[in-house]
C-alpha positions as CSV (number, residue, x, y, z in Angstrom):
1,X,-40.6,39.7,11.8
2,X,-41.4,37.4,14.6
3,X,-39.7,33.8,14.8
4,X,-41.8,31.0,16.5
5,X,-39.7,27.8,16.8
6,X,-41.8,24.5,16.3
7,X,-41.9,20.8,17.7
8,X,-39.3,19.7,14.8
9,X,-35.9,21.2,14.8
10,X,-35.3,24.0,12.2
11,X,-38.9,24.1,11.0
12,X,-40.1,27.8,11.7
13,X,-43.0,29.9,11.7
14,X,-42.9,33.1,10.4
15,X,-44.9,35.6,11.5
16,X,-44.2,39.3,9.3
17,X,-44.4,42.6,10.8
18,X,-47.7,44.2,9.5
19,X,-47.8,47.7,8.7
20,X,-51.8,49.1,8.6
21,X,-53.3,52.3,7.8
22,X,-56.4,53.8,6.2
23,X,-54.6,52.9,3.0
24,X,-54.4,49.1,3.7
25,X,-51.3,47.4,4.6
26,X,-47.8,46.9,3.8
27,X,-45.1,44.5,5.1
28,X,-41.7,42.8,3.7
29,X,-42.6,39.0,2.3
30,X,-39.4,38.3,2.5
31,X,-36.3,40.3,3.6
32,X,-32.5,38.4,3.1
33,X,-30.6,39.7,5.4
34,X,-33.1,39.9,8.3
35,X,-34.5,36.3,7.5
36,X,-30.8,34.8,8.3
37,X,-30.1,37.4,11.3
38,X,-33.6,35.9,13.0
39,X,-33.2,32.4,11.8
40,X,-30.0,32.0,11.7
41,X,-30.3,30.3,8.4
42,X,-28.9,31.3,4.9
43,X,-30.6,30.0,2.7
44,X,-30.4,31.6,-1.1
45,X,-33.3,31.0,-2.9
46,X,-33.5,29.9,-6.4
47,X,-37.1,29.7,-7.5
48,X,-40.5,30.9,-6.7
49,X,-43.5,28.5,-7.1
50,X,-47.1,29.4,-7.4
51,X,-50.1,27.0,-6.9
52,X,-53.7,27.5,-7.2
53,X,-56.0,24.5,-6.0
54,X,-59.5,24.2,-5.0
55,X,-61.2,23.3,-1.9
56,X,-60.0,19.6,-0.5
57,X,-57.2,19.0,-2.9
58,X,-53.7,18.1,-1.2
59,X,-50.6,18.2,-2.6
60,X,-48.1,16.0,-1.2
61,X,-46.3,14.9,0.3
62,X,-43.2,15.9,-2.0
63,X,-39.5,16.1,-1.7
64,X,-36.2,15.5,-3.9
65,X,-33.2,13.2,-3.5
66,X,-30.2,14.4,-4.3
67,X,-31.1,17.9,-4.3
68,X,-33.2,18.9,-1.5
69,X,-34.9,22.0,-1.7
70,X,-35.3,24.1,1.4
71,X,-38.7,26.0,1.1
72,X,-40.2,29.0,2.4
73,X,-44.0,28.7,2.2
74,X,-46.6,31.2,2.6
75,X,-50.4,31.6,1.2
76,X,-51.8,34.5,-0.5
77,X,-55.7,33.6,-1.2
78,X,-57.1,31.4,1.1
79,X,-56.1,28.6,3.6
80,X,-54.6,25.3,3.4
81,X,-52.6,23.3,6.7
82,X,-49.6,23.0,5.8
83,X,-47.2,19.8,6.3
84,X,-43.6,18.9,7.1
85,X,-41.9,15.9,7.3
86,X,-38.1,14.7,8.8
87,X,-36.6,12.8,6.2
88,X,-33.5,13.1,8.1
89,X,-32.7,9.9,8.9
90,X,-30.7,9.3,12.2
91,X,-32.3,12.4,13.6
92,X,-34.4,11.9,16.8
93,X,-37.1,13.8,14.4
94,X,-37.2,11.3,11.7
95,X,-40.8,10.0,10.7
96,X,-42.5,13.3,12.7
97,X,-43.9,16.1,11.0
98,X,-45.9,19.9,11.6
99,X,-48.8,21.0,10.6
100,X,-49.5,24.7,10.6
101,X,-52.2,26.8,9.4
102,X,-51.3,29.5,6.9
103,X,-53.2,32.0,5.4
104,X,-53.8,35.4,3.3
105,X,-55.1,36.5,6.6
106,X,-52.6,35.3,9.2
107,X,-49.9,35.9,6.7
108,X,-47.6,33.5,8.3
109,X,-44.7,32.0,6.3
110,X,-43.1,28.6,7.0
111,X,-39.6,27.4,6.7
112,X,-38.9,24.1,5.7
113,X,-35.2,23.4,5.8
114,X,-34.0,20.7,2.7
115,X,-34.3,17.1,4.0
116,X,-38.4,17.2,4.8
117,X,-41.6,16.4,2.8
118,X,-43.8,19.2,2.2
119,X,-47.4,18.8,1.0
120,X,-50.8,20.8,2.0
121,X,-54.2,20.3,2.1
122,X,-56.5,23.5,0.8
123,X,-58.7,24.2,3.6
124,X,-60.9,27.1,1.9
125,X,-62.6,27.1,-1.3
126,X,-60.0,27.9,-3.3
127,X,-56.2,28.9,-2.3
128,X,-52.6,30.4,-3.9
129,X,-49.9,29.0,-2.4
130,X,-46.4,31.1,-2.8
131,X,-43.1,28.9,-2.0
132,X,-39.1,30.0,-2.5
133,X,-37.0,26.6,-2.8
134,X,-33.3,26.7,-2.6
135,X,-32.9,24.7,-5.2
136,X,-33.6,23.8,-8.8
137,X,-36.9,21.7,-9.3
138,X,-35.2,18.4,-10.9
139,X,-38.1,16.0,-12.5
140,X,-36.1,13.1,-12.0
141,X,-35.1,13.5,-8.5
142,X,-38.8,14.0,-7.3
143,X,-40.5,11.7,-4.7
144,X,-43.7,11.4,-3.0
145,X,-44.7,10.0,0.0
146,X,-48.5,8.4,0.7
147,X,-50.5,11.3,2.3
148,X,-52.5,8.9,4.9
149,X,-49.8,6.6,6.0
150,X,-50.5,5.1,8.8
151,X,-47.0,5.2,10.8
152,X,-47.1,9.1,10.2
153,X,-50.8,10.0,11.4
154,X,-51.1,13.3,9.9
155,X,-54.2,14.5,11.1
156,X,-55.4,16.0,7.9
157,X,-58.1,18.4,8.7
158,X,-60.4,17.3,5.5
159,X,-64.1,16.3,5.8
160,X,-63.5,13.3,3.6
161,X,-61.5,12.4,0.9
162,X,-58.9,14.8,-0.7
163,X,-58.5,15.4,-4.4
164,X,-55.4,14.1,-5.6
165,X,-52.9,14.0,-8.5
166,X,-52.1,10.0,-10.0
167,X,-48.5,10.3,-8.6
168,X,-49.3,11.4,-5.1
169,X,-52.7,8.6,-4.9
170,X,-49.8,6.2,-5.5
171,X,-46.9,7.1,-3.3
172,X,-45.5,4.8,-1.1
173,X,-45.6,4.8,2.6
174,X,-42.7,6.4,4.5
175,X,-41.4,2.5,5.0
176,X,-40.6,2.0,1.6
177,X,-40.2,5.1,0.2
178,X,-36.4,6.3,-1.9
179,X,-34.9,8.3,0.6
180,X,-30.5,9.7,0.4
């Protein structure tokens, strides 16, 4: 496992070990004790997610209040970009956010510590999105934040328009959004 530090603190890339034969190939998703020895972090993961979503729709930008989830996100049909956000307020990072490129074939895997926004946009025609959180999903403690908000630029790589969901066409902007 390879771990690739990006331009917000404690967001990492993930980049498995890949194991290829005749056969095909094999490699650990996800390993505990090797995931906190190269990160440093120990998380303990509570739930798995699985999306499927077509070509242009984005999801996002979502996080919880009370009980912030950390998430480790990978893809395993397709390709979206996906996005995180410092909610952290009082940190230098606060407002900024990534955007990486996962995929089934770059098999990369990003961690998103609790206290950020996540969303994606589905770059291919179709893609299955994997995440652990490290905590509980909790319905009322879930938040949104407007996808094309200006003071955040996230330079969405979409063609025109993304297909949203009611909640997330309607989410505030980062200015007046709930945060803790």
């Amino acid at each position: 496992m390879h771990i690739q530090p990006t331009s917000l603190p404690d967001v990492l890339l993930i980049e498995p070990q890949l194991y290829d034969d005749e056969r095909g190939h094999f490699f650990e998703s996800f390993h505990q004790r090797h995931f906190q020895e190269l990160t440093g972090v120990s998380a303990f993961f509570v739930q798995d997610n699985h999306s499927r979503s077509m070509h242009g729709v984005l999801r996002g930008l979502h996080y919880q209040l009370s009980r912030p989830q950390g998430k480790l996100v990978r893809v395993v049909s397709g390709e979206v970009f996906d996005v995180a956000v410092d909610l952290r307020r009082g940190r230098p990072s606060f407002g900024r956010w990534i955007g990486v490129v996962l995929s089934a074939r770059n098999r990369r895997q990003l961690w998103i510590p609790p206290g950020f926004a996540h969303g994606f946009a589905v770059t291919s025609g179709a893609a299955e999105v994997l995440y652990k959180t490290t905590d509980y999903r909790v319905a009322e403690q879930e938040r949104c934040l407007c996808w094309n908000d200006p003071a955040l630029a996230i330079a969405w790589p979409l063609p025109g328009a993304p297909v949203l969901s009611e909640r997330d066409r309607s989410a505030p902007l980062l200015t007046e959004a709930e945060l803790d």
